[in-house]
mmCIF file as gemmi writes it, N, C-alpha and C atoms, coordinates in Angstrom:
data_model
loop_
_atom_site.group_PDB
_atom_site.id
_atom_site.type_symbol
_atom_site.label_atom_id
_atom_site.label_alt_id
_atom_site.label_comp_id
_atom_site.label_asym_id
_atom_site.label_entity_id
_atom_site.label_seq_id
_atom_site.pdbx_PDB_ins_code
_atom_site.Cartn_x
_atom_site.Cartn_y
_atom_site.Cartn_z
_atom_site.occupancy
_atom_site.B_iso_or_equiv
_atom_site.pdbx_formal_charge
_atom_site.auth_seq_id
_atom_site.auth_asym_id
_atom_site.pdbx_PDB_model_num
ATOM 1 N N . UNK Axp A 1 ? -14.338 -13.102 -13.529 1 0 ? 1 A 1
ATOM 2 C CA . UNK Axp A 1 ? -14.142 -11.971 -12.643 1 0 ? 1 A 1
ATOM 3 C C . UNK Axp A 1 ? -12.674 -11.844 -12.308 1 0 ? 1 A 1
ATOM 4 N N . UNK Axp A 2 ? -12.226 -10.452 -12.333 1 0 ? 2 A 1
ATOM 5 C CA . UNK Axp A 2 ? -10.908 -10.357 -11.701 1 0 ? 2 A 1
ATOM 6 C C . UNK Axp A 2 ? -10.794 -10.085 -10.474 1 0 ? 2 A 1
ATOM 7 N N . UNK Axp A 3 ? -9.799 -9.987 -9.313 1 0 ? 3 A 1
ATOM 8 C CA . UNK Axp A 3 ? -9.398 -9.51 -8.304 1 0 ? 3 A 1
ATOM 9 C C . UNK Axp A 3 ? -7.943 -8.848 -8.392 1 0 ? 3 A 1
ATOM 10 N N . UNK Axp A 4 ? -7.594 -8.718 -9.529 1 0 ? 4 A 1
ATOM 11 C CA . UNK Axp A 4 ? -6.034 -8.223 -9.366 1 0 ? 4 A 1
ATOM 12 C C . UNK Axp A 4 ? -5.635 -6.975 -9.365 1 0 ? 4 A 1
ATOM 13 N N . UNK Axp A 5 ? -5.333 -6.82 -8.106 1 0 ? 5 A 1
ATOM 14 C CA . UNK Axp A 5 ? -5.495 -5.417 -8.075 1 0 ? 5 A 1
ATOM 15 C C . UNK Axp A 5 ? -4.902 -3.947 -8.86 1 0 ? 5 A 1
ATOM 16 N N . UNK Axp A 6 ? -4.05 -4.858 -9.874 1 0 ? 6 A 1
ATOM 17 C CA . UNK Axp A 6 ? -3.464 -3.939 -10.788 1 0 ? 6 A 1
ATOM 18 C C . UNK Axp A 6 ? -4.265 -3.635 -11.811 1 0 ? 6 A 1
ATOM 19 N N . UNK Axp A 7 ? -5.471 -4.307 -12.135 1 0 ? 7 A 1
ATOM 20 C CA . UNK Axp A 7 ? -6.659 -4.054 -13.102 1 0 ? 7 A 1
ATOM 21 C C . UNK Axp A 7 ? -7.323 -2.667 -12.498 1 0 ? 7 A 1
ATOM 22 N N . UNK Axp A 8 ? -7.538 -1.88 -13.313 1 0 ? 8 A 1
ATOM 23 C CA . UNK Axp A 8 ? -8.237 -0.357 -12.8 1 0 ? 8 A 1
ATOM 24 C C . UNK Axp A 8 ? -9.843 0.002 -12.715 1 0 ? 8 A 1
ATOM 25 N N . UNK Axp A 9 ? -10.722 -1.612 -13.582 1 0 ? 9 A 1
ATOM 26 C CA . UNK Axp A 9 ? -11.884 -1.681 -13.212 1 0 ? 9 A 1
ATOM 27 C C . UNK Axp A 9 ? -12.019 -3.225 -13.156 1 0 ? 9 A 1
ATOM 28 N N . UNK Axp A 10 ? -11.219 -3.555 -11.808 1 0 ? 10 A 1
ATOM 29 C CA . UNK Axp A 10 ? -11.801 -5.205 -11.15 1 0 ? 10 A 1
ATOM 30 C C . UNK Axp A 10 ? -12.975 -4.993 -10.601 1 0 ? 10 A 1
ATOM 31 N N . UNK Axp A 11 ? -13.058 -6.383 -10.501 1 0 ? 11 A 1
ATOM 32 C CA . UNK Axp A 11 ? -14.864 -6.585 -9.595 1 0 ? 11 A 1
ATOM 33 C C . UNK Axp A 11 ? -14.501 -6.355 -8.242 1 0 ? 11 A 1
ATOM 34 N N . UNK Axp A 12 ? -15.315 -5.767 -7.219 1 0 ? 12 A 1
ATOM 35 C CA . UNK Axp A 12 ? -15.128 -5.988 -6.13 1 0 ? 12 A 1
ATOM 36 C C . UNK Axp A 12 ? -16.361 -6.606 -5.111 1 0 ? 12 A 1
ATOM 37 N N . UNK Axp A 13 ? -16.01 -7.664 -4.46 1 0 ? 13 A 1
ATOM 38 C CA . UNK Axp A 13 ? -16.889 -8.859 -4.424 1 0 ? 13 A 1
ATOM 39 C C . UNK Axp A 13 ? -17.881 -8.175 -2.437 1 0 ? 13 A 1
ATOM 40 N N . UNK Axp A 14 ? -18.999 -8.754 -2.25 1 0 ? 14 A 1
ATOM 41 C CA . UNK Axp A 14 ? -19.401 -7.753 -1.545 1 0 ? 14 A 1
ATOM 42 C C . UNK Axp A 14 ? -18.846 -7.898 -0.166 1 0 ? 14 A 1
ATOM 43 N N . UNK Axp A 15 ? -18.212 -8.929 0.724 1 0 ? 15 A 1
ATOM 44 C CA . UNK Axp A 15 ? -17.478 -8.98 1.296 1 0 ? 15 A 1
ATOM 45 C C . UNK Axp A 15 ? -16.193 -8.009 1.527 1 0 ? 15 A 1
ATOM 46 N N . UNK Axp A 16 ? -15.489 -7.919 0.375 1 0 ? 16 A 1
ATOM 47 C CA . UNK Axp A 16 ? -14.429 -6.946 0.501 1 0 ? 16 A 1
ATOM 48 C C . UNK Axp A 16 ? -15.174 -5.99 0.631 1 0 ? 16 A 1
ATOM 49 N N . UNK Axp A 17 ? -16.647 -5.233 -0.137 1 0 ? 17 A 1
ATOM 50 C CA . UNK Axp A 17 ? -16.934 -4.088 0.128 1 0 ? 17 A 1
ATOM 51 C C . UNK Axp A 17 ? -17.006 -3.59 1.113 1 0 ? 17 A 1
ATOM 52 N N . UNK Axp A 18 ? -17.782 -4.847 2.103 1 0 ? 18 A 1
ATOM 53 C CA . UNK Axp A 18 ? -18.059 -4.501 3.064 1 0 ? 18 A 1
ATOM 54 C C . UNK Axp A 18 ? -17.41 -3.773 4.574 1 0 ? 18 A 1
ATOM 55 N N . UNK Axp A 19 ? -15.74 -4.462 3.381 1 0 ? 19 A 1
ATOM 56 C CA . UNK Axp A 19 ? -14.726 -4.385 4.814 1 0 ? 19 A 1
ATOM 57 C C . UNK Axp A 19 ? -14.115 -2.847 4.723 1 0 ? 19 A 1
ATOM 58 N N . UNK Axp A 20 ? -14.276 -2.651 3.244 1 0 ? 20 A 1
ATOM 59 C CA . UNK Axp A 20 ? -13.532 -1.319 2.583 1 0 ? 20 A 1
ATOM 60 C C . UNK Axp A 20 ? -14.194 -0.488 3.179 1 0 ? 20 A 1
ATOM 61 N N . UNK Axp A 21 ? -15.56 -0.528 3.392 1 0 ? 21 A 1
ATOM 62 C CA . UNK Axp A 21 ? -16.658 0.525 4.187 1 0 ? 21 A 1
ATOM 63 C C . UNK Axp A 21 ? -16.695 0.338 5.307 1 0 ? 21 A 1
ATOM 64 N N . UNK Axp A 22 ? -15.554 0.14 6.153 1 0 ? 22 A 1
ATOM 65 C CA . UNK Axp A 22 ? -15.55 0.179 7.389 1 0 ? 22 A 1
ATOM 66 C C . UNK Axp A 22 ? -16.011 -1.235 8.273 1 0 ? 22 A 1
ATOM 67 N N . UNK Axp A 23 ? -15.729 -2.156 7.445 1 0 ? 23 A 1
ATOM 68 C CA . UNK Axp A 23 ? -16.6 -3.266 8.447 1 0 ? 23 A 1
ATOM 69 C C . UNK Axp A 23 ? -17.743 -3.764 8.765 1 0 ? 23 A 1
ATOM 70 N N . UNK Axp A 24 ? -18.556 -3.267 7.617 1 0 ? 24 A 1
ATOM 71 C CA . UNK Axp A 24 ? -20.425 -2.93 8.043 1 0 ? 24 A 1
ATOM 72 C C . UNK Axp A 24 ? -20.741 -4.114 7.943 1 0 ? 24 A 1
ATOM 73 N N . UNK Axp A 25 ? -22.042 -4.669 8.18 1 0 ? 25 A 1
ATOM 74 C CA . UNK Axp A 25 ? -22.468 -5.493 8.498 1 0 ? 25 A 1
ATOM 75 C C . UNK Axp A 25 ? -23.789 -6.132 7.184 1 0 ? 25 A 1
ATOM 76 N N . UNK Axp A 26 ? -23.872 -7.354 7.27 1 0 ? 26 A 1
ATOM 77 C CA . UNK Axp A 26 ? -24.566 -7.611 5.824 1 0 ? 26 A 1
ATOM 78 C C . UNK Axp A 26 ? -25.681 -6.886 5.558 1 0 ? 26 A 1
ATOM 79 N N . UNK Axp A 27 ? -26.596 -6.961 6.68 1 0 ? 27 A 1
ATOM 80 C CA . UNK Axp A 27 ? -27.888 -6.242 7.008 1 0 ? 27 A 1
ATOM 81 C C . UNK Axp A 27 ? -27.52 -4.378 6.535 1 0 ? 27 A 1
ATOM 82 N N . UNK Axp A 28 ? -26.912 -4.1 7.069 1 0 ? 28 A 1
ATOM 83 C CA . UNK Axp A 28 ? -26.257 -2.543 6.58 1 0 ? 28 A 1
ATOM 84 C C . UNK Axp A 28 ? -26.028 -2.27 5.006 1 0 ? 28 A 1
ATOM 85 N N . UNK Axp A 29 ? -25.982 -3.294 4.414 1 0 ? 29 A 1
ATOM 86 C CA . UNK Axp A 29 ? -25.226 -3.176 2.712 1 0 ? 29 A 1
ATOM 87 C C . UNK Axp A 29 ? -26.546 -3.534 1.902 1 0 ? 29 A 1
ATOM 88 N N . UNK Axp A 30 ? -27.168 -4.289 2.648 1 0 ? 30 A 1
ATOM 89 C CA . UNK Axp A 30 ? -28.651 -4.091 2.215 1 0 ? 30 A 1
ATOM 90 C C . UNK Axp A 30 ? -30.042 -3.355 2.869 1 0 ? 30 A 1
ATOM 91 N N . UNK Axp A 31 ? -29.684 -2.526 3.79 1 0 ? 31 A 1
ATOM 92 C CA . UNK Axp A 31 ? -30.178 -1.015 3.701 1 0 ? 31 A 1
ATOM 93 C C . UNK Axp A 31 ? -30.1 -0.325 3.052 1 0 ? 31 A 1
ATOM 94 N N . UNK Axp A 32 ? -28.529 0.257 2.53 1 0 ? 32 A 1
ATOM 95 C CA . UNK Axp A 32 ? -28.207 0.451 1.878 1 0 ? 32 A 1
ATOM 96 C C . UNK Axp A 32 ? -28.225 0.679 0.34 1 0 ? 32 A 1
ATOM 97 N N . UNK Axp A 33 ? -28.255 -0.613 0.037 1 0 ? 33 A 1
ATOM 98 C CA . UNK Axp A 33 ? -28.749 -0.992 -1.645 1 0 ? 33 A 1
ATOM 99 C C . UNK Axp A 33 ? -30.303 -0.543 -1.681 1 0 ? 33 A 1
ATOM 100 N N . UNK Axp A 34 ? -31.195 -0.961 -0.908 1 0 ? 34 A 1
ATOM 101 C CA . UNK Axp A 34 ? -32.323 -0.307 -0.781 1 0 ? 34 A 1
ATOM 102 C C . UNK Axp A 34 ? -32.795 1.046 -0.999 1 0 ? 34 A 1
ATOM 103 N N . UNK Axp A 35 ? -31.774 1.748 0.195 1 0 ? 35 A 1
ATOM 104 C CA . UNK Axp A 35 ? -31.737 3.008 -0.099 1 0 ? 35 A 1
ATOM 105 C C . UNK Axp A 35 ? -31.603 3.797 -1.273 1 0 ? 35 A 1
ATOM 106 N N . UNK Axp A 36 ? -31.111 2.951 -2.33 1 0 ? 36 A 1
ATOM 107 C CA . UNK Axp A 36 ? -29.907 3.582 -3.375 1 0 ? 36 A 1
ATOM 108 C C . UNK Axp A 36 ? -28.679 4.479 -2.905 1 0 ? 36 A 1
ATOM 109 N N . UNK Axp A 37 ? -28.492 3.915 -1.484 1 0 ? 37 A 1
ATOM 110 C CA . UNK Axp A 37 ? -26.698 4.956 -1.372 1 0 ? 37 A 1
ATOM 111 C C . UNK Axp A 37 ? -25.71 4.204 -1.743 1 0 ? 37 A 1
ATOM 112 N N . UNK Axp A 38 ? -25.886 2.662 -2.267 1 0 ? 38 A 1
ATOM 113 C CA . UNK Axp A 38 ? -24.932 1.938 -2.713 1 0 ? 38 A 1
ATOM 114 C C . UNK Axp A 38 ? -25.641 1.916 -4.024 1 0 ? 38 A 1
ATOM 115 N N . UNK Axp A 39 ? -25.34 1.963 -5.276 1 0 ? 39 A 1
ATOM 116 C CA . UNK Axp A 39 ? -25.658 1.507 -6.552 1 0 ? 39 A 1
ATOM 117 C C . UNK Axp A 39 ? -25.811 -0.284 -6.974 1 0 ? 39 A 1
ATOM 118 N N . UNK Axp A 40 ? -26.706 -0.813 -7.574 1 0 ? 40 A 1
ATOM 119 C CA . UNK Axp A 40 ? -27.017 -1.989 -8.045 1 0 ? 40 A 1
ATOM 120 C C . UNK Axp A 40 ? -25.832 -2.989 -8.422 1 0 ? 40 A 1
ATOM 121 N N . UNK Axp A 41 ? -25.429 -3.804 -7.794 1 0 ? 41 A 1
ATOM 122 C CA . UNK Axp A 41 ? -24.318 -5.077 -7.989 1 0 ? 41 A 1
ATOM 123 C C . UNK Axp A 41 ? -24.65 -5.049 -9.625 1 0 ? 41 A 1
ATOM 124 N N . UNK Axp A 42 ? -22.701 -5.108 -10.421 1 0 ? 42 A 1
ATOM 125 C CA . UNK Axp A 42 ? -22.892 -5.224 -11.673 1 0 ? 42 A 1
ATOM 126 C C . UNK Axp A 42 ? -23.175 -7.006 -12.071 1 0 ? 42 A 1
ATOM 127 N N . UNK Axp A 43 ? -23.104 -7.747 -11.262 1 0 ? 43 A 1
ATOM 128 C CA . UNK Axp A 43 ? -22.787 -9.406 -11.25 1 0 ? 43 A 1
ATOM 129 C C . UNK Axp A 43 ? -23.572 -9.593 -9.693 1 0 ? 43 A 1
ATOM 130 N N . UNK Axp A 44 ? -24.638 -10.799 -9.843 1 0 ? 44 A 1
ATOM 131 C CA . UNK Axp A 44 ? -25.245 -10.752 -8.624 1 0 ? 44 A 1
ATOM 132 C C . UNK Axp A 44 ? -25.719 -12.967 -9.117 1 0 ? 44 A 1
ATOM 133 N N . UNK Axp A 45 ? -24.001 -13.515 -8.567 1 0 ? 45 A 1
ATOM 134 C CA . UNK Axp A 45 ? -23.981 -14.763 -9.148 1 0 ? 45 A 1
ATOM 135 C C . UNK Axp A 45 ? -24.868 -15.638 -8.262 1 0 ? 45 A 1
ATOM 136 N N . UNK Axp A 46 ? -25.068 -15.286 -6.779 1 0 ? 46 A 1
ATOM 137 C CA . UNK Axp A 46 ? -26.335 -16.024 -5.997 1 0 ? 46 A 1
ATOM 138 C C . UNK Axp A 46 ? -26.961 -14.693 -5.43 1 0 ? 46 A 1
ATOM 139 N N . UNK Axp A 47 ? -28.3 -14.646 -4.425 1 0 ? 47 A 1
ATOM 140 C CA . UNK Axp A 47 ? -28.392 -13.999 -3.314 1 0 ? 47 A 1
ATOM 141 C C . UNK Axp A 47 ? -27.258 -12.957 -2.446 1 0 ? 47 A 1
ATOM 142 N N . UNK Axp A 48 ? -26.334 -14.282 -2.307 1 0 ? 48 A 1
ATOM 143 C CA . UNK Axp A 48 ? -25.613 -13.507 -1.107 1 0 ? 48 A 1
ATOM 144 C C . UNK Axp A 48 ? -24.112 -13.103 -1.922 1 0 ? 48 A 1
ATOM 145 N N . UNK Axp A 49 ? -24.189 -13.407 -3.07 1 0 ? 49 A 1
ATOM 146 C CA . UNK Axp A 49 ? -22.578 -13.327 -3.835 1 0 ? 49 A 1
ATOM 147 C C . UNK Axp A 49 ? -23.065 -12.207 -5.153 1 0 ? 49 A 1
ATOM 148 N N . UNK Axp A 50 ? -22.35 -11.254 -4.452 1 0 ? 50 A 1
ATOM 149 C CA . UNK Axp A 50 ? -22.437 -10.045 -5.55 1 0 ? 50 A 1
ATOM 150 C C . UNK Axp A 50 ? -21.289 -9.252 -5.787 1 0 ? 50 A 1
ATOM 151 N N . UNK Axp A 51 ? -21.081 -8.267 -6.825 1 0 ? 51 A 1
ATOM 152 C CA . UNK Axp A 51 ? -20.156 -7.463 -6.929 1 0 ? 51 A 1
ATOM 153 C C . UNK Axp A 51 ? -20.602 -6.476 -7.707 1 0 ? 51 A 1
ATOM 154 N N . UNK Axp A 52 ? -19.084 -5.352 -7.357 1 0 ? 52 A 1
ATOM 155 C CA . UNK Axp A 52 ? -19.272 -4.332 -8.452 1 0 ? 52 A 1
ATOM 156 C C . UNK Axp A 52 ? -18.094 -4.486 -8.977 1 0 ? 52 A 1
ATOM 157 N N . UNK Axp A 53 ? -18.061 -3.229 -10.103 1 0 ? 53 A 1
ATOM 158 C CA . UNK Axp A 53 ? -17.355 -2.883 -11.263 1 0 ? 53 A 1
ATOM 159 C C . UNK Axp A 53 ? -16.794 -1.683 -10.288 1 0 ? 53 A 1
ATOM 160 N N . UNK Axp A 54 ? -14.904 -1.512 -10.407 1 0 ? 54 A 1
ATOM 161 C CA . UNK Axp A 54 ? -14.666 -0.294 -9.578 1 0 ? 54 A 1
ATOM 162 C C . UNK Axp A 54 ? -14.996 0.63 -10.076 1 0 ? 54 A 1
ATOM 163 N N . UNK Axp A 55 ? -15.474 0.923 -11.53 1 0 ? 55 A 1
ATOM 164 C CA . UNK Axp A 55 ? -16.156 2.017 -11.773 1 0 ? 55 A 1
ATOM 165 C C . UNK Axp A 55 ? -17.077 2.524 -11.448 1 0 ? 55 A 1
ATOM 166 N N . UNK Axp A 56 ? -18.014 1.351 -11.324 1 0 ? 56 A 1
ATOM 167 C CA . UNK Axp A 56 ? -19.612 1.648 -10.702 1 0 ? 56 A 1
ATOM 168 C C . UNK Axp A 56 ? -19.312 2.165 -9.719 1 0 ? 56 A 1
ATOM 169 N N . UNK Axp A 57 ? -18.571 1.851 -8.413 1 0 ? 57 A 1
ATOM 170 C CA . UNK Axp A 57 ? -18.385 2.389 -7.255 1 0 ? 57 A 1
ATOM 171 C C . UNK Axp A 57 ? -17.944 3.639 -7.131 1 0 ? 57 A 1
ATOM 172 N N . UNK Axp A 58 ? -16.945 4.352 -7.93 1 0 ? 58 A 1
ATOM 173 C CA . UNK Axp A 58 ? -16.146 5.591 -8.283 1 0 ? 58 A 1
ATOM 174 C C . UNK Axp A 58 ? -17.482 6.166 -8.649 1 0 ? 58 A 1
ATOM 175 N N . UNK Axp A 59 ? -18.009 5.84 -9.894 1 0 ? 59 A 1
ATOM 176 C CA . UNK Axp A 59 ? -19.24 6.376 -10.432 1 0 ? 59 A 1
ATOM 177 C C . UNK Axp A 59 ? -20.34 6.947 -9.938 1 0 ? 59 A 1
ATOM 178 N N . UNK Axp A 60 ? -20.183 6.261 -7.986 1 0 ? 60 A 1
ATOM 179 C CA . UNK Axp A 60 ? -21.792 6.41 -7.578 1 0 ? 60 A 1
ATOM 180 C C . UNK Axp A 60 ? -21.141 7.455 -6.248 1 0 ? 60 A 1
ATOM 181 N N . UNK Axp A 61 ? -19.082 7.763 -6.67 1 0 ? 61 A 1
ATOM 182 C CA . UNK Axp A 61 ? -19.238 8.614 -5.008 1 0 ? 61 A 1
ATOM 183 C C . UNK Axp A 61 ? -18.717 7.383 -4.471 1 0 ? 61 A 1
ATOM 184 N N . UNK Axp A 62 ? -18.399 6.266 -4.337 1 0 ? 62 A 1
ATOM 185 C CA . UNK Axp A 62 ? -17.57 5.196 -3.485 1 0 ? 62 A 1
ATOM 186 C C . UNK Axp A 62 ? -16.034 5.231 -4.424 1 0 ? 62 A 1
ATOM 187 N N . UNK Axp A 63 ? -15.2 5.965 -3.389 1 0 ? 63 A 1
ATOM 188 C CA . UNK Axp A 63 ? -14.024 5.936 -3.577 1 0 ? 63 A 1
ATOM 189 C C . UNK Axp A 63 ? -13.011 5.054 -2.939 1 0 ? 63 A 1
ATOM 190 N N . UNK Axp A 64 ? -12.49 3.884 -3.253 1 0 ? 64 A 1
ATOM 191 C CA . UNK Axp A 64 ? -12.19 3.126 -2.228 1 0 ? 64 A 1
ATOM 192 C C . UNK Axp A 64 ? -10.506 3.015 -2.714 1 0 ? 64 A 1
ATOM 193 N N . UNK Axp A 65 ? -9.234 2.382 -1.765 1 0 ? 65 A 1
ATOM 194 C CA . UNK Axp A 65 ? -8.17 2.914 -2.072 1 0 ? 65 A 1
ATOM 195 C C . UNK Axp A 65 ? -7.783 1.637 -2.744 1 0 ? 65 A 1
């Protein structure tokens, strides 16, 4: 997995997501995923350790800076 942010489709791990979306809360990101207003983690290495692809996120309407 990368984090560097000069890569144009790094992973972004769900922690950072969480913070990029305002701070939400774990319970919230899995409403969420439920819902389908977040799209399916491309890498889901335990339970609680997931990520996306910044594309997936661009892809689903999550524009993050």
């Amino acid at each position: 997995m990368t984090t560097n942010d000069n890569n144009p489709d790094r992973f972004i791990m769900r922690d950072e997501l969480a913070k990029a979306l305002g701070g939400v809360c774990s319970e919230t990101m899995r409403r969420w995923l439920k819902a389908k207003k977040l799209p399916p983690p491309d890498v889901a290495l335990s339970r609680k350790t997931k990520g996306w692809r910044l594309s997936t996120l661009r892809a689903a309407g999550i524009n993050l800076a």
